[in-house]
TIFI-478486 format. One line per 3 residues: for each residue x, y, z of N, C-alpha, C. Coordinates in steps of 0.1 Angstrom, whole numbers, plus 5000, padded with zeros to 4 digits. Example, Ala and Ser with C-alpha at 12.3 -4.5 7.8 and 13.67 -1.06 7.14 Angstrom:
BEGIN
5132 4943 5078 5123 4955 5078 5132 4967 5078  5128 4978 5071 5137 4989 5071 5129 5000 5079
***
This chain:
BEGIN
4996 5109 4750 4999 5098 4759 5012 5099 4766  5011 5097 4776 5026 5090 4780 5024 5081 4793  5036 5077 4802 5032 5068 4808 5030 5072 4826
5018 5067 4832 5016 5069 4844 5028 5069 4856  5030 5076 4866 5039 5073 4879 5031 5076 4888  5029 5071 4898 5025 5071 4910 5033 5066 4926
5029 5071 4933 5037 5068 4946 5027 5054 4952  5038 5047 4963 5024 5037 4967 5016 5041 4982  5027 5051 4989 5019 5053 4996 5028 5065 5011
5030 5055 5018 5034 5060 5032 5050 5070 5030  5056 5081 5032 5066 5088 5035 5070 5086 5048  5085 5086 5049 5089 5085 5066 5086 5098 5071
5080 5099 5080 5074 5109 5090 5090 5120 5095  5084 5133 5099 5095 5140 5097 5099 5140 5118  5115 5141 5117 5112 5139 5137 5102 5147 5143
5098 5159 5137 5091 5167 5151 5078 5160 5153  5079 5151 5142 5063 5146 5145 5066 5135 5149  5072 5126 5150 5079 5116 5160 5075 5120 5170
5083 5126 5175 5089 5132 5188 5070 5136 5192  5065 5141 5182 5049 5143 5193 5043 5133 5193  5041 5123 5183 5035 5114 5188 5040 5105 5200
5055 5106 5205 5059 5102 5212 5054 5106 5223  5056 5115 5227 5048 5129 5238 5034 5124 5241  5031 5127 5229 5014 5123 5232 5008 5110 5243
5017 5098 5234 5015 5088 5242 5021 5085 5261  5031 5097 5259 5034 5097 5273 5030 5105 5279  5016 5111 5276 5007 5121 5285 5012 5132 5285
5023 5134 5279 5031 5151 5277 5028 5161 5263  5019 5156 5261 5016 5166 5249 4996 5167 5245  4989 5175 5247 4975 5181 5244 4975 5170 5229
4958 5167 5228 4954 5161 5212 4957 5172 5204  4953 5180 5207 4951 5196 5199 4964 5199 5197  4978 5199 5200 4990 5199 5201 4995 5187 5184
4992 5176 5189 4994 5162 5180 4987 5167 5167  4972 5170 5171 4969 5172 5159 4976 5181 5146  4975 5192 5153 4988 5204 5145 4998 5196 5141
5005 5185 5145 5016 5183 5145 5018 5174 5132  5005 5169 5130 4999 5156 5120 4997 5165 5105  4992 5175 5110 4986 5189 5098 5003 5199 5091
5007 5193 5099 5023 5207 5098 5027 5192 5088  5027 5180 5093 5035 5170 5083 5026 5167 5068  5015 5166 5073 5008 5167 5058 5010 5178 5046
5008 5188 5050 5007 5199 5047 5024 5199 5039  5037 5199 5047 5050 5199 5042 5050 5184 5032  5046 5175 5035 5045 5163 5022 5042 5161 5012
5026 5169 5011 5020 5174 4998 5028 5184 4988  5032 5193 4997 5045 5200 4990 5051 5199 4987  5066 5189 4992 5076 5187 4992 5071 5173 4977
5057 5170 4978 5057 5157 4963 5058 5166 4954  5049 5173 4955 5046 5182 4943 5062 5190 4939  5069 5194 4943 5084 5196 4943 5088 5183 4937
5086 5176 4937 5093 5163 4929 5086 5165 4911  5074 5168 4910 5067 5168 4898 5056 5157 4899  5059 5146 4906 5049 5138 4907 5034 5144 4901
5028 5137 4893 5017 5140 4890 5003 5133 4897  5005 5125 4903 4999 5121 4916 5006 5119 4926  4995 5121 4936 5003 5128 4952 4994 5116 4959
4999 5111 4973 4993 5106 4986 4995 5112 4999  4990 5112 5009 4990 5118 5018 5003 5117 5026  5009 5104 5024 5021 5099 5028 5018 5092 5042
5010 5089 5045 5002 5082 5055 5006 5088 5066  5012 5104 5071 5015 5110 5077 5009 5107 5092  4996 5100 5091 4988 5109 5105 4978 5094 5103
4983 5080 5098 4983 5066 5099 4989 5064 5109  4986 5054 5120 4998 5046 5130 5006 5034 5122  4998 5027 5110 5005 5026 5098 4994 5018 5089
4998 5013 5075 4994 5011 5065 4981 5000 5068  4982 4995 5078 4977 4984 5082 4965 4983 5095  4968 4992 5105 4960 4995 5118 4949 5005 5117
4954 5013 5104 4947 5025 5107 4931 5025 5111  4925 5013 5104 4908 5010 5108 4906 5011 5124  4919 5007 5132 4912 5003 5145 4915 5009 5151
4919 5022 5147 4921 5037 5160 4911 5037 5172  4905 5039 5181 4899 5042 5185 4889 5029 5194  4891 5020 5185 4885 5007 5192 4889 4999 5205
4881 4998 5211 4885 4990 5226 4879 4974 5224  4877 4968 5216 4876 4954 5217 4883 4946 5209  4898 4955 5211 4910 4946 5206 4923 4941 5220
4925 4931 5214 4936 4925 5227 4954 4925 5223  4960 4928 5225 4974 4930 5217 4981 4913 5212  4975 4904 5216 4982 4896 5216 4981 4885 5199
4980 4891 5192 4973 4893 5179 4983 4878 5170  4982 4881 5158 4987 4873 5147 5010 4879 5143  5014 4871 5143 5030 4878 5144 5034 4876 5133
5044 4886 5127 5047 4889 5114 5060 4887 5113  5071 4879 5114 5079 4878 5111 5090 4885 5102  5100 4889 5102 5110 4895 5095 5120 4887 5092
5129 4890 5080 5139 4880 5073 5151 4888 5086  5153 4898 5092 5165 4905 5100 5160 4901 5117  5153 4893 5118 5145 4890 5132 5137 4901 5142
5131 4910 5133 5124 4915 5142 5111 4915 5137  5100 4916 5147 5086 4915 5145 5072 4920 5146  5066 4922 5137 5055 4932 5141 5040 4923 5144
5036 4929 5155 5021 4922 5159 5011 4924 5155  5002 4922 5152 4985 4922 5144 4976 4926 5160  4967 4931 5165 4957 4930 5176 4952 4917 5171
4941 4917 5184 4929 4900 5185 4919 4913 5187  4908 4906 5179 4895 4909 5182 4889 4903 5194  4884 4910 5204 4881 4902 5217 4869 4900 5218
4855 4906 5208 4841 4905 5210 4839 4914 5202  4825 4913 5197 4817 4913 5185 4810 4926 5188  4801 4932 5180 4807 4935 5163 4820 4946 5161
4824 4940 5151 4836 4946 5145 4832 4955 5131  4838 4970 5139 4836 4978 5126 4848 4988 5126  4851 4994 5119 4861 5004 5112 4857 5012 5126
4874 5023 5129 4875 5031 5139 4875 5047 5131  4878 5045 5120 4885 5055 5114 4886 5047 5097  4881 5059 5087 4875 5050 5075 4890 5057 5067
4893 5057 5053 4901 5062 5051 4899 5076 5038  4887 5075 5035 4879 5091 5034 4885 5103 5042  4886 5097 5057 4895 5114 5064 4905 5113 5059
4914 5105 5057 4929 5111 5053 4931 5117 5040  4920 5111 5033 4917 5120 5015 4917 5134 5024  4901 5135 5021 4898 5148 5023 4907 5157 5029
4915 5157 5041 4928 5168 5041 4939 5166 5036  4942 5158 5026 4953 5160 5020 4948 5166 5005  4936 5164 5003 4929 5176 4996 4927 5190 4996
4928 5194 5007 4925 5203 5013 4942 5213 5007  4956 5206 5006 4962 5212 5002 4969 5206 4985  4962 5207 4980 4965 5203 4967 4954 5204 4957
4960 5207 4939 4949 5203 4930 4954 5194 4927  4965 5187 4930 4969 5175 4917 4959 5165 4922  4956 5153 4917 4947 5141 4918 4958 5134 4933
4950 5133 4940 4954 5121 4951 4949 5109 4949  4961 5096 4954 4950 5080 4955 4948 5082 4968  4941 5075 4974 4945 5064 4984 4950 5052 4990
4952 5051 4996 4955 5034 5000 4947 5031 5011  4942 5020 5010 4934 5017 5019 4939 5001 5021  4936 4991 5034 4937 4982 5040 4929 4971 5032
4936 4959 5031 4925 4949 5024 4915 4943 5035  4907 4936 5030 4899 4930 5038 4907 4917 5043  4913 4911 5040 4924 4898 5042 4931 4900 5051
4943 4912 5053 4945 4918 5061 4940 4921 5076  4927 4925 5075 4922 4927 5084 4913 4911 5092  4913 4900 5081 4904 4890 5090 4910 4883 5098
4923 4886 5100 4936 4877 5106 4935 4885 5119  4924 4895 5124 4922 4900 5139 4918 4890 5142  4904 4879 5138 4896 4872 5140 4904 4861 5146
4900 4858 5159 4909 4847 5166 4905 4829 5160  4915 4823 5161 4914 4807 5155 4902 4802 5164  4904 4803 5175 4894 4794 5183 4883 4805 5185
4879 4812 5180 4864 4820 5177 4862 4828 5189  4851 4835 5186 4845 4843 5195 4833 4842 5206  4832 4842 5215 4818 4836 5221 4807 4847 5218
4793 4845 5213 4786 4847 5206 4785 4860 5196  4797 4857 5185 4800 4866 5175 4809 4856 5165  4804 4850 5160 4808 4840 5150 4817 4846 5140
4826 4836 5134 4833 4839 5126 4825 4850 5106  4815 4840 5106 4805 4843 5096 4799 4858 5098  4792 4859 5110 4794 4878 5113 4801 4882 5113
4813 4881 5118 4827 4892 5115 4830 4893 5100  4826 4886 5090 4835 4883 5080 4821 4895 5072  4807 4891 5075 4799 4899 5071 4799 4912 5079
4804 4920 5087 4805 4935 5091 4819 4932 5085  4827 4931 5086 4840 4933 5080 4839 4935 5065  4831 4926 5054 4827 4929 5047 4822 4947 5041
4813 4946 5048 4806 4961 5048 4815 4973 5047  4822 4972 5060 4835 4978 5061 4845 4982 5048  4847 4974 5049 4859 4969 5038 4849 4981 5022
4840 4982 5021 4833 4983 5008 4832 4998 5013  4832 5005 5025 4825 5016 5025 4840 5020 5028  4853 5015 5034 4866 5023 5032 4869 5028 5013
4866 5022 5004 4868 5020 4990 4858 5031 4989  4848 5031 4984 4840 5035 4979 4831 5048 4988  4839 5051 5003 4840 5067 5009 4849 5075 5003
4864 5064 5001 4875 5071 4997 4870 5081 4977  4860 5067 4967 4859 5072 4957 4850 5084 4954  4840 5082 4966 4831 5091 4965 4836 5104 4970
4845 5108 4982 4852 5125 4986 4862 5124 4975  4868 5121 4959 4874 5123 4952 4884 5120 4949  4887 5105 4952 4901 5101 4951 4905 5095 4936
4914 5100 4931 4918 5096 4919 4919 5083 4919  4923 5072 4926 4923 5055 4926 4918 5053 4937  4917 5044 4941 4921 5035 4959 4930 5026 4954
4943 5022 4960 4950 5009 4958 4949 5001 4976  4946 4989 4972 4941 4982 4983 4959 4975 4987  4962 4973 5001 4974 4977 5003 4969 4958 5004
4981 4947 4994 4977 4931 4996 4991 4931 5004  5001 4931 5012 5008 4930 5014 5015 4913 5022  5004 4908 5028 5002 4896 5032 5001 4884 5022
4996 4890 5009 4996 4880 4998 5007 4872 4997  5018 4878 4993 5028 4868 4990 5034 4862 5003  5030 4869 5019 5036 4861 5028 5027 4850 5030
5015 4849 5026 5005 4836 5029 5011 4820 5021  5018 4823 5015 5026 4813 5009 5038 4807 5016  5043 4818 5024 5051 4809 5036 5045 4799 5047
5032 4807 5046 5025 4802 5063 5016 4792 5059  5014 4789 5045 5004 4778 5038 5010 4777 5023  5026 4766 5020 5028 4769 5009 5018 4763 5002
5006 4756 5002 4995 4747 4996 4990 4760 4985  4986 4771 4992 4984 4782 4979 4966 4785 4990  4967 4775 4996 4951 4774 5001 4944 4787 5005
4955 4796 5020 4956 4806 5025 4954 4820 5013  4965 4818 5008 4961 4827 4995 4950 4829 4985  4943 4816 4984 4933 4813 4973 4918 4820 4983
4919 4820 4995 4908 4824 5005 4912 4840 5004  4924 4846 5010 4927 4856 5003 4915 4866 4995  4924 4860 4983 4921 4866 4972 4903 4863 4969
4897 4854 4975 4883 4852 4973 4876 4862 4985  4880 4860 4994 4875 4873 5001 4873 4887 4999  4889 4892 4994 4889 4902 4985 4876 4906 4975
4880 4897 4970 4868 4899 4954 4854 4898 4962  4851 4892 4971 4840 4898 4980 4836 4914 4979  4847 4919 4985 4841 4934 4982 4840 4939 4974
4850 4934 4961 4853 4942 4948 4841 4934 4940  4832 4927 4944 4822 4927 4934 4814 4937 4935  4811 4938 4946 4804 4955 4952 4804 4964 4945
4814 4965 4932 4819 4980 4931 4811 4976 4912  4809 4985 4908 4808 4987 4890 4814 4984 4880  4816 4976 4869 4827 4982 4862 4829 4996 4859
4827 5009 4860 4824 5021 4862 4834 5019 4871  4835 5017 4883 4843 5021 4895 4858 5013 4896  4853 5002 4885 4867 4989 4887 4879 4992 4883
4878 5002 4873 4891 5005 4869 4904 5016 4875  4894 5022 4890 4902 5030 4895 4906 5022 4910  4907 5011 4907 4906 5005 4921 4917 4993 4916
4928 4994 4926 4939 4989 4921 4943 4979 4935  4953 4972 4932 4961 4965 4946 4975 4962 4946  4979 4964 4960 4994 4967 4956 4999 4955 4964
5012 4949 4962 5019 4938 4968 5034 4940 4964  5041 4936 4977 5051 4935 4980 5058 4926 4990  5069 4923 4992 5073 4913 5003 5076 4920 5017
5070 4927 5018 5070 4942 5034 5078 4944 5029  5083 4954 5036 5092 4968 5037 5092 4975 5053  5097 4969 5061 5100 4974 5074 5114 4972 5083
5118 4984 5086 5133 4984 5091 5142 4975 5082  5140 4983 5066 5147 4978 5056 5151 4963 5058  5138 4958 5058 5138 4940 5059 5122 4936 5054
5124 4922 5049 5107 4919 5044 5107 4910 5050  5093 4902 5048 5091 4890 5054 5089 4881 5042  5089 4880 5032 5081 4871 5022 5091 4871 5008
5103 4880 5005 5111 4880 4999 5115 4869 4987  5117 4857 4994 5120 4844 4989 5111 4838 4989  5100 4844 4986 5085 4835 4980 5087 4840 4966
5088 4825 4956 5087 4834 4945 5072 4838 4936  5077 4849 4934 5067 4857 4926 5056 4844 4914  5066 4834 4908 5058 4826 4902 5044 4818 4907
5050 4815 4922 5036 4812 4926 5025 4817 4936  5031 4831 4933 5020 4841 4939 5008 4849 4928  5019 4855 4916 5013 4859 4904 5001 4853 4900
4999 4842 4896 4987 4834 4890 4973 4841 4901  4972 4836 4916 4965 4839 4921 4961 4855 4924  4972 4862 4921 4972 4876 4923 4961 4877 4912
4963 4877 4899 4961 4884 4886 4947 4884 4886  4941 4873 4901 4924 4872 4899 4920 4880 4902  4922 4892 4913 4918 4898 4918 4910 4908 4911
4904 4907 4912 4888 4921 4906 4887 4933 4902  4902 4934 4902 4909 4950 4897 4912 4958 4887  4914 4966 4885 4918 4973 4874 4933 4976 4872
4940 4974 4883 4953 4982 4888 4959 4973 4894  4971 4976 4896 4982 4962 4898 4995 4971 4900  4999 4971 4915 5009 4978 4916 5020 4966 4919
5029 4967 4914 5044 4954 4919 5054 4955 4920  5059 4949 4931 5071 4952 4938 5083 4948 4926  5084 4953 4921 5096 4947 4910 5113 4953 4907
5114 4965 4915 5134 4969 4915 5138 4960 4926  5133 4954 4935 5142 4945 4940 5143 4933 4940  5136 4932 4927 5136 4915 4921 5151 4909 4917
5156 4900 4920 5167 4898 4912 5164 4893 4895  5155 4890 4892 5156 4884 4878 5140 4891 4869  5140 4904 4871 5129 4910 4870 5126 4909 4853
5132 4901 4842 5129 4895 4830 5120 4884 4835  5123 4875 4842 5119 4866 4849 5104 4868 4846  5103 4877 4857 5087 4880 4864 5079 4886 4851
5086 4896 4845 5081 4904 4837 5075 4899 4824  5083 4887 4819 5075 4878 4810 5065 4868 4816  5063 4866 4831 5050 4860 4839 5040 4874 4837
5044 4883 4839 5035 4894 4839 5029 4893 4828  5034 4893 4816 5028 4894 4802 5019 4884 4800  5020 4873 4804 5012 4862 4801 5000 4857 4809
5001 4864 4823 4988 4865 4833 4978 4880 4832  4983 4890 4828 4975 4905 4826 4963 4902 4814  4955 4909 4818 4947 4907 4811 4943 4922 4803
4936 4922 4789 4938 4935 4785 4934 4946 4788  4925 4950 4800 4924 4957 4808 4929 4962 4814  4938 4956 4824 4952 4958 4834 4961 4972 4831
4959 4975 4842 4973 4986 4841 4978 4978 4850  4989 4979 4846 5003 4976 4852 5012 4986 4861  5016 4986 4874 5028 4999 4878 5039 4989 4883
5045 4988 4877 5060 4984 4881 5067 4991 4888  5075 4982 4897 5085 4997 4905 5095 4992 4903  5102 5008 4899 5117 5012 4896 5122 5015 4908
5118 5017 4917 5124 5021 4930 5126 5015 4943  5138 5008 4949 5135 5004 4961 5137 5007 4970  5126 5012 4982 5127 5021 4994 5136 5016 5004
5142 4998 5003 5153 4995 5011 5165 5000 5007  5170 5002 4994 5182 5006 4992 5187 5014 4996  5195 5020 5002 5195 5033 5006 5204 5044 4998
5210 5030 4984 5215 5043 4972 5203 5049 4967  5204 5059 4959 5192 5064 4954 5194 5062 4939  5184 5059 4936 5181 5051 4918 5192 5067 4910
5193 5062 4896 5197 5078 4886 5182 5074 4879  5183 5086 4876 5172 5090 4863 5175 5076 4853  5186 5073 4846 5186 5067 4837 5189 5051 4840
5190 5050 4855 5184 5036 4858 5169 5035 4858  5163 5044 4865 5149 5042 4863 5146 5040 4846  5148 5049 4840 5145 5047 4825 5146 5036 4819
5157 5030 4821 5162 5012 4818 5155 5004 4821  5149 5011 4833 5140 4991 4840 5126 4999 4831  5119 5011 4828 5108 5014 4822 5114 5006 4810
5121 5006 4803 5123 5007 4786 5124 4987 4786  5131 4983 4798 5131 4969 4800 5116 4962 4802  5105 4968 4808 5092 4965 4808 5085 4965 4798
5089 4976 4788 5083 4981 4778 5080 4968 4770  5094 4957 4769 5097 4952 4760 5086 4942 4763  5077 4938 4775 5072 4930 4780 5058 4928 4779
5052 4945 4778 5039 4951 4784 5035 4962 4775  5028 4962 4770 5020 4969 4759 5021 4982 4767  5027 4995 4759 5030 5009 4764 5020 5014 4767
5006 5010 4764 4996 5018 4772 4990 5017 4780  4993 5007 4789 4992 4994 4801 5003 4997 4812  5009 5002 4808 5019 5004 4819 5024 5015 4827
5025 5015 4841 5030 5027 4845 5043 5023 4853  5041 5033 4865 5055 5030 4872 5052 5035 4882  5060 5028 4895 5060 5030 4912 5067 5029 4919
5067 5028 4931 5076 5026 4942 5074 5010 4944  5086 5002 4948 5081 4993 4950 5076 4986 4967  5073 5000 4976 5069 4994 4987 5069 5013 4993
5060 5012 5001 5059 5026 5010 5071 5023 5017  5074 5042 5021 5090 5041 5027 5087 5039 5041  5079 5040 5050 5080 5040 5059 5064 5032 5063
5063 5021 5059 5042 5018 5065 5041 5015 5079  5052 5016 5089 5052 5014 5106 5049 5031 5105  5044 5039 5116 5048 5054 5117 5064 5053 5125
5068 5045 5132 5079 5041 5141 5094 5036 5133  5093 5036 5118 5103 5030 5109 5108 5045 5104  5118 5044 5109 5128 5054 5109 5139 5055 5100
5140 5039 5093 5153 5034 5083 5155 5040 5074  5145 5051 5066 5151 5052 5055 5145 5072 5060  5158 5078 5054 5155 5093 5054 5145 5097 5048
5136 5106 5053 5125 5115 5046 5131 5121 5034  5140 5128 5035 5149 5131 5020 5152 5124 5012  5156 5110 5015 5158 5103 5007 5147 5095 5000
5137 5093 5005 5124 5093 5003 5121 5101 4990  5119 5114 4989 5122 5121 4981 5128 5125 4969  5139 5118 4970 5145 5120 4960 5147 5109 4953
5142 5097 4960 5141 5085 4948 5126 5088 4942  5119 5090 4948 5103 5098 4940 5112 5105 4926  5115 5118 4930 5119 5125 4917 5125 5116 4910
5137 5109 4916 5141 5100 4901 5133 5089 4896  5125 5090 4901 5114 5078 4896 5103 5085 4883  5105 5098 4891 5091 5110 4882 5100 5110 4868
5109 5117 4869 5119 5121 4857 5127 5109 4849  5129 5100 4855 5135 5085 4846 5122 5077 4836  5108 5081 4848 5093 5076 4837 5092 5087 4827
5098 5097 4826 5090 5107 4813 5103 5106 4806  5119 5106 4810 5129 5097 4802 5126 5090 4792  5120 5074 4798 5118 5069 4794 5105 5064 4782
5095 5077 4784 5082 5079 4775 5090 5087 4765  5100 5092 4762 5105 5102 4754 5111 5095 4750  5118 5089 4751 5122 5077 4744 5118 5064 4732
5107 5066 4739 5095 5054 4734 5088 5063 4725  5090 5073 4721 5082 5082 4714 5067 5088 4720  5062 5088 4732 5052 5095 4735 5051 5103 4738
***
């Protein structure tokens, strides 16, 4: 036995690939060009994890436009003028509108397994987009003849065949990326927004088997973009309760940049149920010191005290980069808070006697 680490998801992209996707979009660079350029970053990512020791790898959402869009590559019945996402540092990211009916996936997230397969034997997760996430394309004043109730049923469908494409080409998990969760509590402190959430959610996760439920996890955090969140100062206490319903097996949480992470951690013990795996993160991708080994080990051995040792793992507490355009934190440094997160969790299991 010892104790699980996993990454949650996105790496900052390296410049040459910047720089082509830049190209691309200004008509200066062939698809066939971009593409290579997407395969040279994957390819060096998978590498450069496995160089850390990590024992699960992601694709690093290399060849994502980001954690959140990727469904709607390719689709033309979206309008830019979408849902706005506020930042605690004032900058802002926009959601598309759905302009007309039916709405289905552009791009499932099955292809980004399968070639980051292609260079590795270690186990890869996925991440994949929640369904919640995505229903906030749906405009407030509706659609003319494409109802709210059909989008929610094709969206549905969707939502179940991103999951369960990803389980079926061989993905060691799926973590469903909830990252809106705890900001729905700004935009509806009633809990209302949240409580629909999380029921939609479990929409598709009833879909799935107990057989399949326990590799199917969800991850939350208060964003992570241009080393700023939106939801930060929502506290964790009254987001947790509704979190903990969710249909999962897996529970990834933002927790090194908690201030009072005893706090949370004894909420955690008392909402988990004995199923639950737990991944706590030791690491935060906004800091831009980079964790020691034996800080990470501290906040593991400080969990420990909380969470039954065979229940528990350890994470990032947010992808370093989930814009492809977020440039804040170094690709190296990226990296090297990974390894001290890999080596401070087996620290830490060695300690605990496993």
């Amino acid at each position: 036995m010892t104790i699980p680490t996993e990454p949650i998801g996105s790496i900052p992209r390296p410049a040459e690939l910047i720089e082509a996707i830049t190209s691309f979009h200004l008509g200066k660079l062939p698809p066939a060009e971009l593409a290579g350029a997407y395969d040279a970053a994957l390819r060096d990512t998978i590498g450069r994890l496995e160089q850390t020791g990590s024992p699960v790898l992601t694709d690093g959402e290399q060849s994502k436009p980001s954690f959140a869009t990727y469904p709607l590559s390719g689709l033309t019945n979206l309008a830019s003028d979408g849902v706005v996402i506020p930042f605690a540092d004032g900058h802002q990211r926009q959601l598309p509108r759905l302009t007309s009916g039916p709405f289905h996936y552009g791009v499932h997230a099955a292809t980004y397994l399968r070639a980051a397969l292609a260079y590795t034997q270690r186990p890869v997760k996925q991440a994949v987009i929640s369904a919640s996430a995505l229903s906030l394309l749906y405009p407030a004043d509706g659609i003319a003849n494409y109802s709210r109730e059909e989008f929610v049923a094709d969206l549905l469908d969707d939502a179940e065949e991103d999951i369960r494409g990803a389980l079926d080409a061989g993905a060691a998990s799926v973590q469903i990326d909830f990252t809106e969760g705890r900001l729905s509590l700004k935009l509806d402190p009633s809990g209302g927004l949240l409580r629909s959430f999380v029921a939609l959610n479990n929409q598709v996760l009833d879909r799935f088997s107990a057989v399949d439920r326990p590799k199917i996890g969800v991850h939350v955090c208060p964003g992570g973009d241009h080393d700023s969140t939106h939801s930060a100062d929502v506290d964790y206490a009254a987001f947790l309760p509704d979190l903990f319903k969710m249909n999962v097996g897996r529970f990834y949480l933002q927790l090194a940049s908690e201030p009072d992470r005893k706090r949370v951690l004894r909420l955690i013990g008392e909402l988990r149920k004995p199923h639950h795996l737990v991944f706590i993160g030791v690491i935060d991708p906004i800091d831009p010191k980079i964790e020691t080994v034996e800080e990470v080990r501290d906040r593991v051995l400080e969990a420990a005290r909380y969470l039954p040792i065979d229940r528990l793992g350890t994470t990032d507490d947010c992808g370093f980069s989930p814009f492809a355009d977020d440039t804040s934190t170094a690709r190296e440094t990226a990296f090297r808070k990974i390894q001290a997160r890999v080596e401070g969790t087996a620290l830490a299991a060695k300690e605990l006697g496993l």
